[in-house]
C-alpha positions in Angstrom: 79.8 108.8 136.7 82.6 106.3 135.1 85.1 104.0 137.1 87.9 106.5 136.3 86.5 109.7 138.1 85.2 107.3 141.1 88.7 106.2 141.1 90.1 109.4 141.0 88.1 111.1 143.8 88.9 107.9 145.9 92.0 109.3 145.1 91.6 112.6 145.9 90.0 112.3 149.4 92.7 110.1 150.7 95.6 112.4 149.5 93.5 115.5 150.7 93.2 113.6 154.1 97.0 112.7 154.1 97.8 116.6 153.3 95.3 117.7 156.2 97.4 115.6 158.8 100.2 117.6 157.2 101.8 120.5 158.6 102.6 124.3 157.8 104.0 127.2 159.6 101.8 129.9 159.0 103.2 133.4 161.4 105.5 131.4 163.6 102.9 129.2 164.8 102.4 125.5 163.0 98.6 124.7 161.7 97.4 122.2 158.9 97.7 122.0 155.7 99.7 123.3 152.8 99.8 126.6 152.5 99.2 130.0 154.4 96.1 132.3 154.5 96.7 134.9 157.2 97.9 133.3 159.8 96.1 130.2 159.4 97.2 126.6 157.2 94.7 124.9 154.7 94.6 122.4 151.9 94.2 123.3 148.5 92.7 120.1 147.9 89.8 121.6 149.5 89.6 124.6 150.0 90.9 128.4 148.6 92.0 131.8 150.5 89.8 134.9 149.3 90.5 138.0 150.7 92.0 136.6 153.3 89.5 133.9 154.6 89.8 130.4 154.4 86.4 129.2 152.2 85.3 126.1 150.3 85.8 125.8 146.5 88.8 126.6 143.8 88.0 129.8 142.8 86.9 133.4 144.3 84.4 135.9 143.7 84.6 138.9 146.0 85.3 137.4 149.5 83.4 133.8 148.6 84.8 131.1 147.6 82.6 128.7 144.7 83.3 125.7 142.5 84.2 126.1 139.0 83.0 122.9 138.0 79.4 124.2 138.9 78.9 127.7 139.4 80.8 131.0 138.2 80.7 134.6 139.2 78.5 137.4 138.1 79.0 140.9 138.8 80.6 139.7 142.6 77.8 137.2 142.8 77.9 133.6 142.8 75.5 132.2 140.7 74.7 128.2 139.3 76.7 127.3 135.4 79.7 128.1 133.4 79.1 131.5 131.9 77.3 134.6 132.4 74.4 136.8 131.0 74.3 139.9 132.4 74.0 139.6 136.3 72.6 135.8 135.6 74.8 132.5 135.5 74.0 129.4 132.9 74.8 126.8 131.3 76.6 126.5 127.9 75.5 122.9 127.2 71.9 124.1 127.5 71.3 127.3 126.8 72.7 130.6 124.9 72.7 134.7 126.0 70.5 136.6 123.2 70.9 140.0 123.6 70.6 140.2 127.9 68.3 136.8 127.9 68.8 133.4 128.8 67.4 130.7 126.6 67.5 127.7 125.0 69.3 126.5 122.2 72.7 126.8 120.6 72.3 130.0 118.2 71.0 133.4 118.3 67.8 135.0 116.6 67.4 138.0 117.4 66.8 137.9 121.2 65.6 134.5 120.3 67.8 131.2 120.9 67.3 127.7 118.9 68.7 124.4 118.0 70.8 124.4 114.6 70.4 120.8 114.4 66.8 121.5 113.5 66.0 125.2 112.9 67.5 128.1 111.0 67.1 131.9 111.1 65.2 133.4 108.7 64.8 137.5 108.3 64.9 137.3 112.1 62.6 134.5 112.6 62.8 131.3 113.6 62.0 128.2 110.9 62.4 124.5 110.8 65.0 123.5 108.6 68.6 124.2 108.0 68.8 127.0 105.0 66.7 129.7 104.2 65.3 130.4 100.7 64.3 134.0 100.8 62.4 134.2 104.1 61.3 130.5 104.9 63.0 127.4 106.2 63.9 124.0 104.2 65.8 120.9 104.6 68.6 120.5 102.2 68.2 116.8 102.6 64.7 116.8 101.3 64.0 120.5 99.1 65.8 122.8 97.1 65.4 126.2 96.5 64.5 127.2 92.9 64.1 131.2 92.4 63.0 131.5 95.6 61.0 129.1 96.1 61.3 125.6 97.8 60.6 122.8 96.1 61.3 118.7 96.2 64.3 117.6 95.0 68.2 117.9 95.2 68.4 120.3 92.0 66.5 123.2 89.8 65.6 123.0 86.4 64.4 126.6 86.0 61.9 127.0 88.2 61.1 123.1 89.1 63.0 121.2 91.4 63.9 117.3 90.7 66.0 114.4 92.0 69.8 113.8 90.1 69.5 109.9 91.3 66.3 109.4 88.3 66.2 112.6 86.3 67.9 114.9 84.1 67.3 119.0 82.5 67.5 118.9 79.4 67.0 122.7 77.4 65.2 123.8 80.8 62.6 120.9 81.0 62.7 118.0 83.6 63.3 114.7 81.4 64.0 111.0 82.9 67.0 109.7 82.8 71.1 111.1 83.9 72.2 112.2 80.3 70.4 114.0 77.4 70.4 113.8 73.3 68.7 116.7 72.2 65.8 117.5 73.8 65.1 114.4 75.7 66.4 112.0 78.2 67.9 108.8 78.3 69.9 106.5 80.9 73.9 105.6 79.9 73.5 102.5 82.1 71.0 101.3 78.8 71.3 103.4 76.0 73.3 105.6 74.0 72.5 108.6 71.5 74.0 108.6 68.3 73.4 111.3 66.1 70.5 112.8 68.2 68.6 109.4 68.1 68.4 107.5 72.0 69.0 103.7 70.5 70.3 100.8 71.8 74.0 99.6 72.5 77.1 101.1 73.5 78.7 102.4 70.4 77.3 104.5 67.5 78.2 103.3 63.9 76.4 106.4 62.0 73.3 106.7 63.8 72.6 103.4 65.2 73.4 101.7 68.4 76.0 98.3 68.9 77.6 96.3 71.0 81.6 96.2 70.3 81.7 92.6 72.1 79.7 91.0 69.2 79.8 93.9 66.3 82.2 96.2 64.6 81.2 99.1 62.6 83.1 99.1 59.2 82.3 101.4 56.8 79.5 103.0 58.5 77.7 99.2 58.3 77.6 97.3 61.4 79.5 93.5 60.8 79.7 90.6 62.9 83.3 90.3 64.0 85.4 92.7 66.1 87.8 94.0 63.2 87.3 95.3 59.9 89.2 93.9 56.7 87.4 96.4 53.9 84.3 96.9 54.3 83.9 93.3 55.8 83.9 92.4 59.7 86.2 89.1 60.8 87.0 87.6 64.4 90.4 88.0 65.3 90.3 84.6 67.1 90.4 82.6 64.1 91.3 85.2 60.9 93.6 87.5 59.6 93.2 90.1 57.2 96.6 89.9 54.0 96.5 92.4 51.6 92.4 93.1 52.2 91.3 89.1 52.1 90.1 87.6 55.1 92.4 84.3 55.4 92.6 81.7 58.5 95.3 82.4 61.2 96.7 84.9 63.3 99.2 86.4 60.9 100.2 87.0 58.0 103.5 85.6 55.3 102.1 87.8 52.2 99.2 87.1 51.0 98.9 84.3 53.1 98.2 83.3 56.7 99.0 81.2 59.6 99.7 80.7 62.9 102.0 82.0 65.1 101.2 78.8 67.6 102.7 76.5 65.1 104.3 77.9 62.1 106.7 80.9 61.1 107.4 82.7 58.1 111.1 83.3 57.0 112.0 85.2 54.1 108.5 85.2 52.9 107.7 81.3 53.2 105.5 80.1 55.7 107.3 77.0 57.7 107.2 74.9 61.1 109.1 76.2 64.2 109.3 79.1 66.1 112.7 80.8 64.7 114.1 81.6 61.7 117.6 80.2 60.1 118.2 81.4 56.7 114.9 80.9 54.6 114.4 77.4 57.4 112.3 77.4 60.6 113.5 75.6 63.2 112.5 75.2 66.8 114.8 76.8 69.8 114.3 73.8 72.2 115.9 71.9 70.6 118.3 73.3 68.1 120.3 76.3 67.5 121.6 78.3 64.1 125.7 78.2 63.6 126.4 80.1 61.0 123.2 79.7 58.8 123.0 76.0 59.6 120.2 74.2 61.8 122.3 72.2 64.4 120.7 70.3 68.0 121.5 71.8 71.3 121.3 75.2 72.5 124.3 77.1 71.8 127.4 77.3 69.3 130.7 76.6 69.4 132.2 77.6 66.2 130.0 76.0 63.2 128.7 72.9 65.9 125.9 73.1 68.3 126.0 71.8 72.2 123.9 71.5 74.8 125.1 73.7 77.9 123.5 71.6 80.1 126.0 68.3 79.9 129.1 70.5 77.8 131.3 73.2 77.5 132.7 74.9 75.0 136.7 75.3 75.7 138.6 77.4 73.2 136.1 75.8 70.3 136.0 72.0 71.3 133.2 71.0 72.8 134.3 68.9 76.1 132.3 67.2 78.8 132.1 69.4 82.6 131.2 72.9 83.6 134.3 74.9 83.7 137.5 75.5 81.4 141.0 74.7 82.1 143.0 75.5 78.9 141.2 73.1 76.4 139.7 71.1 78.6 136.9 70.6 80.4 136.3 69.5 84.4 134.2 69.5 86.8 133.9 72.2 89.9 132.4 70.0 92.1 135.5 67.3 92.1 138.6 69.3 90.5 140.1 72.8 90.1 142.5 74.5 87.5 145.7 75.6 89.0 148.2 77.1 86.6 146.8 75.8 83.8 146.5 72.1 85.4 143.3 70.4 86.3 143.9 69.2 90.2 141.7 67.5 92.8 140.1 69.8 95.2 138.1 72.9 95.8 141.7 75.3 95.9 145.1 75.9 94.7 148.3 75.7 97.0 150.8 77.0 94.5 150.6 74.2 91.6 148.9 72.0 94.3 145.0 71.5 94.5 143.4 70.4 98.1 140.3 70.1 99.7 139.2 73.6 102.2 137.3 71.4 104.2 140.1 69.1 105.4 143.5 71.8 104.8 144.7 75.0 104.6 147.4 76.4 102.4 150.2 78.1 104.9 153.2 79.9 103.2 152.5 77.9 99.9 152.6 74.4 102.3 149.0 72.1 102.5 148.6 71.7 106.2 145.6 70.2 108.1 143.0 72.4 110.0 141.6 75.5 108.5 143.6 78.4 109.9 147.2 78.7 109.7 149.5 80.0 112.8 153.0 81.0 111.3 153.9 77.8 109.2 151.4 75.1 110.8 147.8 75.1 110.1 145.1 74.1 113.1 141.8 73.9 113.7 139.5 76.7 115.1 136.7 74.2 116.7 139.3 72.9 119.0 142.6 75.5 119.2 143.8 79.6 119.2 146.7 80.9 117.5 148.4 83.2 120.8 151.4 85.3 119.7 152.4 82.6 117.0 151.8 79.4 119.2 148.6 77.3 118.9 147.3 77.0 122.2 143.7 75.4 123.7 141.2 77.6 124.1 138.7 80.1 122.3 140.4 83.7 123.2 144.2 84.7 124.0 145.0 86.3 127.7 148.7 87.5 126.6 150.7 83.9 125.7 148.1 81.9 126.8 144.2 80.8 125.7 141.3 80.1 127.8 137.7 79.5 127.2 135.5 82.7 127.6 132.5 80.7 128.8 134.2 80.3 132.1 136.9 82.9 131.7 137.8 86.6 131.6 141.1 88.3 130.5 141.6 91.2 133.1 144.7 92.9 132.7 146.3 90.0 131.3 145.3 87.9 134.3 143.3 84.8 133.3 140.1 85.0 136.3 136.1 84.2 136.6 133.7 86.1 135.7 132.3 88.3 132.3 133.4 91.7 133.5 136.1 93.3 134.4 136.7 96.0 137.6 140.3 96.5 137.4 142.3 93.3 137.1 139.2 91.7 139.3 136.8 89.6 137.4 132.7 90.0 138.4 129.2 88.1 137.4 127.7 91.5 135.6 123.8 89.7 137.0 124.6 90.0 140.7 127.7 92.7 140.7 128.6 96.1 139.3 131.6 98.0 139.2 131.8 101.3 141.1 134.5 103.9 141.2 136.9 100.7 140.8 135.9 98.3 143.2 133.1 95.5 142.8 129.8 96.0 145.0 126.6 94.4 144.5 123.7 95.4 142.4 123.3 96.5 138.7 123.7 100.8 139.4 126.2 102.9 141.3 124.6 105.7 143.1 128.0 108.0 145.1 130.0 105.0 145.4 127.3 102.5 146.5 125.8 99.9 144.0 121.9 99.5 144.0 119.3 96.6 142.2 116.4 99.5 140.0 114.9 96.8 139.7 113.8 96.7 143.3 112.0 100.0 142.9 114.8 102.3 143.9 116.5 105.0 142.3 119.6 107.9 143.0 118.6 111.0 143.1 121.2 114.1 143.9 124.3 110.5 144.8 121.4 109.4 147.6 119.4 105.8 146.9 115.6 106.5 147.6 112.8 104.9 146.8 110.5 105.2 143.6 111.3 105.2 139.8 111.6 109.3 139.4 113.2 112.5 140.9 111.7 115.9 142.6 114.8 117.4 143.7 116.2 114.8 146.4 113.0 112.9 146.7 112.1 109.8 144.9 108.3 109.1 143.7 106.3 106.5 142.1 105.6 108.1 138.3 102.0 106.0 138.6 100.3 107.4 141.8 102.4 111.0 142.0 104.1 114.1 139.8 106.7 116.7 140.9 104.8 120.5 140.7 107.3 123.2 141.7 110.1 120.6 143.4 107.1 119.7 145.5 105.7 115.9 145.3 102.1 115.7 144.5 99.4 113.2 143.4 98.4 113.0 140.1 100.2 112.9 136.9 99.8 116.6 135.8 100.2 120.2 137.0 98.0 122.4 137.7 98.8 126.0 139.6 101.5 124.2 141.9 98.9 121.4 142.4 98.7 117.5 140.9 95.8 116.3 139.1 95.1 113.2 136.7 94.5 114.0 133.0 92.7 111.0 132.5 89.6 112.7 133.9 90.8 116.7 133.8 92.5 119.6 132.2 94.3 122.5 133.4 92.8 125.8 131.9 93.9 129.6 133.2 96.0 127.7 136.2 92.6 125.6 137.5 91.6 122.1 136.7 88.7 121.3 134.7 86.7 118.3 133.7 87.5 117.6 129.8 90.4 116.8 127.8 90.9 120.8 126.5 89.7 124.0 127.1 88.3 126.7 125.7 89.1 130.0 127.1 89.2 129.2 130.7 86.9 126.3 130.8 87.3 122.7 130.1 85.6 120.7 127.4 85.4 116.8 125.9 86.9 117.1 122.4 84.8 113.6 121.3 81.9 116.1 121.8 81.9 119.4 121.5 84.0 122.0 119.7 85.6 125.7 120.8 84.4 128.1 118.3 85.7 132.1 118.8 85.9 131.1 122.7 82.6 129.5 122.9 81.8 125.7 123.8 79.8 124.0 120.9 78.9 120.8 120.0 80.3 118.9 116.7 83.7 118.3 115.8 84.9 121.4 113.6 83.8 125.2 113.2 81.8 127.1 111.2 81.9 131.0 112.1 81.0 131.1 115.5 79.0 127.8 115.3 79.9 124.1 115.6 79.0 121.1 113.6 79.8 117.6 112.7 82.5 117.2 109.8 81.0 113.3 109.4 77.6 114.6 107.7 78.1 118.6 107.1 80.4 121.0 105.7 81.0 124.6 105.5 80.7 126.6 102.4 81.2 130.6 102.6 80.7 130.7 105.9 77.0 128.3 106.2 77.0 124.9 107.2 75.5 122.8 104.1 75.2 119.1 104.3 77.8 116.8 102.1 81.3 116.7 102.5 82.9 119.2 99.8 81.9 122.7 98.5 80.7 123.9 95.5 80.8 127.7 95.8 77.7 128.1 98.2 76.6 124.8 98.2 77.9 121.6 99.8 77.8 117.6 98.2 78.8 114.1 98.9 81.9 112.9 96.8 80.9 109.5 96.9 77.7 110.6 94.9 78.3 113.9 93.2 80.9 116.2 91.5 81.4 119.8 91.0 81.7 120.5 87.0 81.8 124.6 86.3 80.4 125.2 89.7 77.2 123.4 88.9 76.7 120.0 91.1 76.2 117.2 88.8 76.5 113.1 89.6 79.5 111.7 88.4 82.7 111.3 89.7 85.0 113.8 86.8 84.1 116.4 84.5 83.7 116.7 80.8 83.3 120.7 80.8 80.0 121.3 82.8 78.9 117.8 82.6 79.3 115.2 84.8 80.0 111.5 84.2 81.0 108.1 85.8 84.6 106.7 84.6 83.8 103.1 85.1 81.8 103.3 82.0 82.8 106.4 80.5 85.2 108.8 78.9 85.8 112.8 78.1 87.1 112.5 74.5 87.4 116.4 72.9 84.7 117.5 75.6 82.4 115.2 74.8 81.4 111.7 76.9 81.8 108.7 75.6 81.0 105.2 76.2 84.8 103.3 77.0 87.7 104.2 79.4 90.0 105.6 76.3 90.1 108.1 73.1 91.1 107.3 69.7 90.4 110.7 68.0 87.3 112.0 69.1 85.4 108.6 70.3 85.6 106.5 73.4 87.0 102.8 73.5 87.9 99.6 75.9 91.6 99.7 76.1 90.8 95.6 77.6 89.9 94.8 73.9 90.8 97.1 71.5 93.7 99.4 70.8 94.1 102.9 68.7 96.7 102.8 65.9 97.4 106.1 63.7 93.9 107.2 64.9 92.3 104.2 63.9 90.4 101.8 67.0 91.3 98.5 66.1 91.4 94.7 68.3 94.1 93.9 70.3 96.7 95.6 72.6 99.4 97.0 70.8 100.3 98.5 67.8 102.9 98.1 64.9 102.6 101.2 62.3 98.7 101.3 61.6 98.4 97.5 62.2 97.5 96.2 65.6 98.3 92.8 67.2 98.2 90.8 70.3 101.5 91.3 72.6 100.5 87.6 74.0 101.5 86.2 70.3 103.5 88.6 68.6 106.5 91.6 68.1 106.6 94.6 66.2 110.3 94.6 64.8 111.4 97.3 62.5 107.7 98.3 61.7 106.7 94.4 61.0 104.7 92.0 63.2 106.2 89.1 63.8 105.9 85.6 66.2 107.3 85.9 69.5 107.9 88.7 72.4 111.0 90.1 71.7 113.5 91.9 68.8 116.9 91.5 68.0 118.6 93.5 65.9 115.3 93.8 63.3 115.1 90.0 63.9 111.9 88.6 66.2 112.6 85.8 68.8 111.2 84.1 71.9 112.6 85.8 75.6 111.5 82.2 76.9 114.4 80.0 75.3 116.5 83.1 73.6 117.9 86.3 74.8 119.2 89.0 72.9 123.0 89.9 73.6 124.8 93.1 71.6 122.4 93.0 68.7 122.7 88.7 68.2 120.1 86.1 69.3 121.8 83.5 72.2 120.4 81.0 73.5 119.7 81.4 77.1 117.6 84.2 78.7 121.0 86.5 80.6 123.5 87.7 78.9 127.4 87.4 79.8 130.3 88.9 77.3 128.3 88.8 74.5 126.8 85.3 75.4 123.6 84.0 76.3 123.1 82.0 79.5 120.4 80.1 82.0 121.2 81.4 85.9 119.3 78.5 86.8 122.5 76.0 85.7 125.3 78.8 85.4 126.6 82.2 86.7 128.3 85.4 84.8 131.9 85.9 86.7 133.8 89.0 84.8 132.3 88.6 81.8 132.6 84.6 81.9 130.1 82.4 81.9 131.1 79.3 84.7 129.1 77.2 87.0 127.5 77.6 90.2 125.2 80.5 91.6 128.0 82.7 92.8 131.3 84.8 92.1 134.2 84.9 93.6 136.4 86.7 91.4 136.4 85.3 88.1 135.6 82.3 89.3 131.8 80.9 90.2 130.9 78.4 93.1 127.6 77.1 94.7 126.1 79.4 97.4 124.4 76.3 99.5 127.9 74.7 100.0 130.9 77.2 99.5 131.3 80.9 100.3 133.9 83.2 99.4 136.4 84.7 101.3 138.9 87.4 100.8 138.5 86.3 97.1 139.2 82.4 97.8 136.0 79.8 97.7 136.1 78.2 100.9 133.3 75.3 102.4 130.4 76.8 105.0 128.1 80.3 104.4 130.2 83.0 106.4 133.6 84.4 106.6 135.6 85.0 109.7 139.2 86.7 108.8 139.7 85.0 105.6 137.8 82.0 106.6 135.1 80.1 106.0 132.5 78.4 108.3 129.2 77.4 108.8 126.6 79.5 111.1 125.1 76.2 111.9 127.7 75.3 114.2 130.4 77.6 114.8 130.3 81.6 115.7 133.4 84.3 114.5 134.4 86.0 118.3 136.7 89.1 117.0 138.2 87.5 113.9 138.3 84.0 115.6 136.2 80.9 114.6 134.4 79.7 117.9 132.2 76.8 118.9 128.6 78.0 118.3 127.3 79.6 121.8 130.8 80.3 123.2 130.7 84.0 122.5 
């Protein structure tokens, strides 16, 4: 017996004892108990009312009174277990009812009973096993039955059984391996059949067997190399193949190759750098093309090249700084532009520029502080604007400002406290405010305030004890339940009473052991099953019978080991598949045959060695690639050609160096980007430009400093932030302005000292 139903009988026997000292008037006259049989009180706890007599137990049959939990009632007679046969009472968990008998087991044979966890019935006999073939017994785990006989095995081949794990049937005779070429057998893990010959490898060039990591098959000859140029093999490592000749490089300018690593070809000619100008290569980290000249930098302004990292181009003159002010250049860090002027500061004030940090710009006026009150400016650490005068303080009470750490505003009264009750100010952890007037505790209950945190509660406007209500009562929700307005112990009920589900169930109005039930009796559901009204164990149904979904399943109706069906039959997933109602190993289906796709493929319903199709055969999409029909190396194609996307581009139907196309024109993404058909330096684009957000920002369709917009107009994130579309210094915004979070706090539109709130 476990801790919990020790506990809860403990339980039990004191509450039936405290219910037996209770009392109940019963004809007038006052007895114990809970209820009334006759004239006379008793506990349900202990005992029941049948016909009425007072007797022992929770249930009647006839005039006596019996336990549920051991016996039940047969034809008016009390007998020992949970169901009956006839006149005779048993057990469910031990034994079955054939036909008017008791006997052991969990099935019927005839007036036979046995165990389905090791027997079946057979033509109304009893045999070891757990299917029949024809009128004997056999484990599925072990046999199989093949025309009606059993044999060893997990499948038939004709009339012989055999084992899927080491053979295979090939045209009706029993062959080793899992796959067959013609009439014999061979293993995929090893071999491979090409043309109807079993031969080494793991693609066919003709009729004999290679390896695609060292070979290629060109021209029905197997080469060294893994592409074809002819009828000769090459490694695409260190060759090319140009109009049919095998040339050193990775591409080719021609009839010519080269190297996309160092070299480029422009306008047919094969020359250093990494970008084309004209018929010139040049390199993109260092220079740029203006107007079909090679100039250093990284962008153009007009006909001259610049380096966006130390200049600007302003209305096409290249000036030191980071921002535009007319024709010049500045600075955003030191200086702004206002009206067309480059000023000192972070702001404009009119024509004026001035620092947000130290001043604040109040009806076109630079004042100090950082908030402006009518025409003066002051500072929010240290002041409040009230009604148009600055004040001290952190919040206005009508004219005047106070601190809300110590303060309240009640009414317009300035008093102690962080609550209001009227114009009276209260501590909201000692007080609360009921129907108007201040009492202490944290609840009102009728008028009268009460701490629920010292285990009391108001139930109908009266405090009681307990954390719960049954009518005008309060109970504890871990020892008790309300049944019927009625307190009880327990947390469930049950037929008026209280009982604990940890341990029982209520089934038909009485409590059973078990966590459900099944007709009227209770059951564990970690054991046993209800199947058409009948205890069983296992975890799901089959029919009438129960079984365990972990190891079995059930197919039309029988249970079969393995967890899926295939029509009758049942197989693991993790091990078989069901191709054209036939179980096969595998794990997908290439018509009636099965096959594994780690190394395999279904190209035109055949299986092929690869995890791709080109056509009718199978290929590695991790080394090779199929162009126009056509399986060639690499991992992309360009027309009929393939290349490798790590190296090259297909523009406009031509492979070219680098990863990206602009405009038919091929380019690198890592130093260029391409913005409205024309290569930029830069890898964003902004108004037709190209840009780097690690040094700039795109505002409107400008390209300024910083990492932020405000407006038009960019700023630095870590030091500025923008509000109401002015950059101000800190990270947050409090009605216009801007602070930081690391010291100050924004209290209903006002900037406050941080923790003042």
């Amino acid at each position: 017996m476990n801790t919990k139903v020790i506990v809860f009988q403990i339980f039990l026997l004191l509450s039936t004892k405290s219910q037996l000292n209770e009392a109940v008037i019963c004809s007038n006259s006052t007895g114990k108990g809970d209820v009334c049989c006759g004239g006379r009180g008793y506990s349900t706890f202990s005992s029941i009312c049948c016909s009425g007599a007072i007797t022992s137990g929770d249930a009647c049959c006839g005039s006596e009174g019996y336990s549920t939990s051991t016996s039940v009632c047969c034809s008016g007679v009390v007998k020992p277990g949970n169901r009956c046969c006839g006149s005779e009472g048993y057990s469910v968990f031990t034994s079955i009812c054939c036909n008017g008998t008791i006997t052991s087991g969990d099935e019927c044979c005839g007036s036979k009973g046995y165990s389905t966890s090791t027997s079946v019935c057979c033509s109304g006999v009893v045999k070891p096993g757990n299917i029949c073939c024809g009128s004997e017994g056999y484990s599925v785990f072990t046999s199989t039955c093949c025309n009606g006989v059993i044999k060893s095995g997990d499948a038939c081949c004709g009339a012989e059984g055999y084992s899927t794990s080491t053979s295979v049937c090939c045209s009706g005779v029993v062959k080793p391996g899992n796959r067959c070429c013609g009439g014999e057998g061979y293993s995929v893990f090893t071999s491979i059949c090409c043309n109807g010959t079993i031969t080494s490898g793991d693609e066919c060039c003709g009729s004999k067997g290679y390896s695609p990591r060292t070979s290629i098959c060109c021209n029905a000859v197997i080469k060294n190399g893994d592409a074809c140029c002819g009828a000769e093999g090459y490694s695409t490592s260190t060759s090319v193949c140009c109009n049919g000749v095998i040339k050193p490089g990775n591409r080719c300018c021609g009839s010519e190759g080269y190297s996309v690593l160092t070299s480029i070809c422009c306008n047919g000619a094969i020359t250093s750098g990494d970008a084309c100008c004209g018929t010139k290569g040049y390199s993109t980290a260092t220079s740029v093309c203006c107007n079909g000249v090679i100039k250093p930098g990284n962008r153009c302004c007009g006909s001259e090249g610049y380096s966006v990292f130390s200049s600007i181009c302003c209305n096409g003159v290249i000036t030191s700084g980071d921002e535009c002010c007319g024709h010049q250049g500045y600075s955003l860090q030191t200086s702004t532009c206002c009206n067309g002027v480059i000023k000192s500061g972070d702001a404009c004030c009119g024509a004026e520029g001035y620092s947000t940090s130290t001043s604040v710009c109040c009806n076109g006026v630079i004042q100090p502080g950082n908030k402006c009150c009518g025409d003066q400016g002051y500072s929010v650490f240290t002041s409040i604007c009230c009604n148009g005068a600055i004040t001290n303080g952190d919040e206005c009470c009508g004219n005047k400002g106070y601190s809300l750490s110590a303060s309240i505003c009640c009414n317009a009264v300035i008093t102690s406290g962080d609550a209001c009750c009227g114009s009276e100010g209260y501590t909201t952890s000692t007080s609360v405010c009921c129907a108007g007037v201040v009492k202490d505790g944290d609840r009102c209950c009728g008028g009268q305030g009460y701490y629920s945190l010292s285990s009391s509660i108001c139930c109908n406007g009266a405090i009681t004890s307990g954390d719960a209500c049954c009518g005008t009562e309060g109970y504890s929700l871990r020892t008790s339940t309300c049944c019927s307005g009625v307190i009880k112990p327990g947390d469930g009920c049950c037929g008026g009473q209280g009982f604990s589900t940890s341990v029982g169930v209520c089934c038909s109005g009485v409590t059973k052991s078990g966590n459900a039930c099944c007709g009227s009796q209770g059951y564990s559901t970690l054991t046993s099953v209800c199947c058409s009204g009948v205890i069983k164990s296992g975890d799901a149904c089959c029919g009438s019978n129960g079984y365990s979904a972990s190891t079995s399943i059930c197919c039309n109706g029988v249970i079969k080991p393995g967890n899926r069906c295939c029509g009758s039959e049942g197989y693991s997933v993790f091990t078989s598949i069901c191709c054209n109602g036939a179980i096969t190993s595998g794990d997908a289906c290439c018509g009636a045959e099965g096959y594994s796709t780690s190394t395999s493929v279904c190209c035109n319903g055949v299986i092929k060695n690869g995890d791709a199709c080109c056509g009718g055969e199978g290929y590695s999409a991790s080394t090779s690639v199929c162009c126009s029909g056509v399986i060639q190396p690499g991992n992309a194609c360009c027309g009929s050609e393939d290349f490798s996307l790590s190296t090259s581009v297909c523009c406009s139907g031509v492979i070219q160096p680098g990863n990206g196309c602009c405009g038919g024109q091929n380019f690198s993404t890592l130093s260029s980007v391409c913005c409205g058909g024309v290569i930029k330096p830069g890898n964003e684009c902004c108004g037709g430009e190209g840009y780097s957000p690690l040094v700039s920002t795109c505002c409107d369709g400008v390209i300024t400093s910083g990492n932020a917009c405000c407006g038009s107009q960019g700023y630095s994130a870590s030091t500025s932030v923008c509000c109401s579309g002015v950059i101000t210094s800190g990270n947050a915004c409090c009605s216009g302005q801007g602070y930081s979070l690391l010291t100050n706090v924004c209290c209903a539109g006002v900037i406050k000292a941080l923790g003042v709130c």
